[in-house]
N, C-alpha and C positions, 0 to 999 in steps of 0.2 A: 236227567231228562232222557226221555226216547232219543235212539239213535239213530233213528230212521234219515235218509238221505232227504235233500231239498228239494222244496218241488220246483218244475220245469212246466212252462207252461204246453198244456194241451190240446187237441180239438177242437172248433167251436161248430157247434152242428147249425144248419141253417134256422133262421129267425121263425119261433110260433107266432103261427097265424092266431089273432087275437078274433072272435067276430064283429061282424059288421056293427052287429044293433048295441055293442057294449061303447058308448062315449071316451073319447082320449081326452087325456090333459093337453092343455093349449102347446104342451112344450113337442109332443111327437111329430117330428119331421122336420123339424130346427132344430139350429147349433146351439141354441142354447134357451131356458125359458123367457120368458119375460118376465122382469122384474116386478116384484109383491111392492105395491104401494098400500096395502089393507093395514086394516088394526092389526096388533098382538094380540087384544082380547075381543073372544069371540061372544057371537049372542046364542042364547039357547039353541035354535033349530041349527047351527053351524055343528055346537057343540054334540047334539045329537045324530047328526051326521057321522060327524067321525065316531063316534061309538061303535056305529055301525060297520066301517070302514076297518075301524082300528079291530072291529071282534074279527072282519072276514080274513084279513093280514093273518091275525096270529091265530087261526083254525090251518089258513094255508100253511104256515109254519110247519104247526105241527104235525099235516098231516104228508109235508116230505120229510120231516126228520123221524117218522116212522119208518126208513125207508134208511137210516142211516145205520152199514154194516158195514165190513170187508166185502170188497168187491164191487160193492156198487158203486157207478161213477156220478159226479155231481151234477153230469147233463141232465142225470134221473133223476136228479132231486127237483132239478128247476123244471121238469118237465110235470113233476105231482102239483106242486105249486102252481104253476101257471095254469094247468085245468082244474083247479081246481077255483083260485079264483077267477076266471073264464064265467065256471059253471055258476059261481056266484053273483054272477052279473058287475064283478068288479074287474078294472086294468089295473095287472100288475105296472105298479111307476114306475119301474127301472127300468120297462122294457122302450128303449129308444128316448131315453132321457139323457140328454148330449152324449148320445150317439150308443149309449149300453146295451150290449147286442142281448142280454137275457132278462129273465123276468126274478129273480133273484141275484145276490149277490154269498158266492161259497167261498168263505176265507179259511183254509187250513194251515194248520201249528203255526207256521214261521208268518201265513197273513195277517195283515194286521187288519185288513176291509177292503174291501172291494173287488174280491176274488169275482173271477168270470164262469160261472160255470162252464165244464169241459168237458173233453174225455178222460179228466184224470178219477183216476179209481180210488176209492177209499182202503187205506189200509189199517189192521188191527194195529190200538196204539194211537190215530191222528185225534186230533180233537178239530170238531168241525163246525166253525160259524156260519148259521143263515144268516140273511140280512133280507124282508120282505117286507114289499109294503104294497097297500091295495089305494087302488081310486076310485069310487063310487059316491052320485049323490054328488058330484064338483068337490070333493076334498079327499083326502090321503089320513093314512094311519098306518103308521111306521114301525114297524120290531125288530128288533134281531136274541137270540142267544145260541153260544154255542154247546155244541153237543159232545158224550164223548163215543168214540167207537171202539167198541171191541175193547181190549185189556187196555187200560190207560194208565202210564208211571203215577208216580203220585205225585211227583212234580207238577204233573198238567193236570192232576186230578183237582191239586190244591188253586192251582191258579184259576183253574173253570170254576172252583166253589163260591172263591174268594172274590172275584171279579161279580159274579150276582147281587153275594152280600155287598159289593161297592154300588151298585145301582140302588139297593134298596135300602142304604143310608143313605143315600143321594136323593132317594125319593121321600123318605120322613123328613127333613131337612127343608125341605120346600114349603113354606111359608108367605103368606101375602104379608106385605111391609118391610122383609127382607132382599137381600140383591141378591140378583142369576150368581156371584162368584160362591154365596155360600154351598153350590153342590161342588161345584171341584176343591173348594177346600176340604170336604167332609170327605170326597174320593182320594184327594191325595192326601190327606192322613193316615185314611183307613190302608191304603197303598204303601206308606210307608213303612210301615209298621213290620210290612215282609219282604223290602227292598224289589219292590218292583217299580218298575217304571209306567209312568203316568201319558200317554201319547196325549200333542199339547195340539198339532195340527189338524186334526182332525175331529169334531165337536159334535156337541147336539146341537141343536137349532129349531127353530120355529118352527110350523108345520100347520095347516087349515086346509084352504081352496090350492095353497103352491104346498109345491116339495119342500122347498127351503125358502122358509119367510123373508128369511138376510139375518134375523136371531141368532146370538151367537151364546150358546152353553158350552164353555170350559168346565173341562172335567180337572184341570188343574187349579190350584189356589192363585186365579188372574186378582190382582188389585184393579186393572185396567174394565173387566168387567162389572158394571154398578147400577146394572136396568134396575130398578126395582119390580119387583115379581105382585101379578094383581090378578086379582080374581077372574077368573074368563080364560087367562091366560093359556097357550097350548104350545106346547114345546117337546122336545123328546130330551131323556137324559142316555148318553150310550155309553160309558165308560170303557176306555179298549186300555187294559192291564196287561205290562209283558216282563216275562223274566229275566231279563236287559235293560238296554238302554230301549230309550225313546226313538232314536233316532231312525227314520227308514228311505229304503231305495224302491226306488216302481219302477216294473216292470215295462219294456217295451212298448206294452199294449196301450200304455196311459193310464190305466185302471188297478191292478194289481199294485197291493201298498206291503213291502213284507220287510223285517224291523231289518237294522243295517246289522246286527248282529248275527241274526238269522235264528235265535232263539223265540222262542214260541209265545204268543202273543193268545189274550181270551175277548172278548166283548158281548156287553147285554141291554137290551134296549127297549123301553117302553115310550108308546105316545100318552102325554100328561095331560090334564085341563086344572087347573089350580083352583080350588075351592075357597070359600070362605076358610077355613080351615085349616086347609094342606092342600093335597093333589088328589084325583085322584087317575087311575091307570087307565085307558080307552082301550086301551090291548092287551084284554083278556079272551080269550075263546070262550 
């Protein structure tokens, strides 16, 4: 693995101004949202919503992580991202979502989610997780994948590879008449298979009109999770795979999750709507 030293946290530049005529989720300017008493499964016009939602998400995505070199710092990224879904007429969700000062979330090597955008600067060698999601239309559409920058070991080359392919057996896997545990058992197989560790605290979950339904998708093999999975359905899968253990410490700020080993960490993430069928992705650009 790269031998690059750990990061320290940095900067935080003052909060983008969102405009006026763009609508907030009910949770900006509270400790915390208010609790989703809605369905799981949603009805067409919901579900065509977040399509929508889910395409502006991950155009935003991609069009900060054009944007990912040496040098540049992650304030920049969150700052393409934010005018970008702005200009879309969507609110970034994490902006002011119990209390998140940015409008992405940049977790590098050793983060495991929920890195704060900062002053800190990309160096050749990091591997660098987005995490964004748009709100338009009264519902959310959730992404994340990480990128790599500049020369990257093979070590992290392979764990960014292999972390995708875990989402996207994660995402064939998905079936109506089956239970939410069969994705984490298909991720923590396909995870085992190269001694990585499987993060068990932090999940996918629900996703509609709220951020977090209260839906709980383990990416590990829970016997304890047994929802059965039904058509309508809408959830994200995010699988966060690290070259260690599982286990992590956060940071000061509350936010920042980086593994206790301090070994490098990948994660990938799509919003789902469960088909007759299978799934299919809302977050595609």
């Amino acid at each position: 693995m790269s031998g690059q030293s750990l990061l320290v946290p940095g900067k935080i530049s003052p909060t983008r101004p969102v405009p006026a005529s763009i609508p907030r989720p009910e949770y900006v300017g509270k400790d915390a949202p208010t609790p989703y008493t809605g369905p799981e499964v949603q009805d067409a016009e919901t579900i065509e919503k977040m399509r929508i939602a889910g395409r502006i998400a991950a155009q935003a995505m991609a069009e900060a992580a054009k944007l990912i070199a040496p040098g540049v710092t992650t304030d920049e990224l969150d700052r393409v991202a934010h005018e970008f879904m702005c200009d879309h007429g969507a609110y970034p969700s994490t902006l002011g979502y119990r209390g998140f000062p940015k409008s992405l979330c940049s977790s590098l090597n050793e983060v495991i989610c929920h890195g704060i955008p900062d002053s800190t600067v990309l160096q050749d060698g990091d591997i660098v997780n987005l995490d964004v999601t748009a709100y338009i239309n009264g519902v959310h559409g959730d992404n994340n994948a990480t990128y790599l920058c500049g020369d990257v070991d093979e070590e992290s080359r392979l764990l960014v590879e292999r972390t995708r392919e875990a989402l996207n057996r994660a995402i064939k896997a998905v079936k109506p008449g089956r239970q939410i545990n069969i994705i984490g058992r298909v991720i923590e197989s396909y995870a085992k298979r190269f001694g990585y560790g499987v993060v068990r605290d932090f999940t996918g979950h629900g996703i509609n009109s709220s951020f977090h339904s209260g839906l709980i998708v383990p990416h590990y093999d829970s016997p304890h999770h047994t929802t059965d999975i039904k058509p309508g359905m809408t959830f994200t899968i995010e699988p966060m795979l690290t070259l260690g253990s599982y286990d992590y410490d956060m940071w000061d700020d509350g936010w920042t999750v980086v593994t206790k080993d301090r070994k490098r960490t990948a994660q990938f993430e799509h919003t789902l709507v469960v088909t007759d069928t299978g799934a299919e992705i809302l977050t595609l650009p």
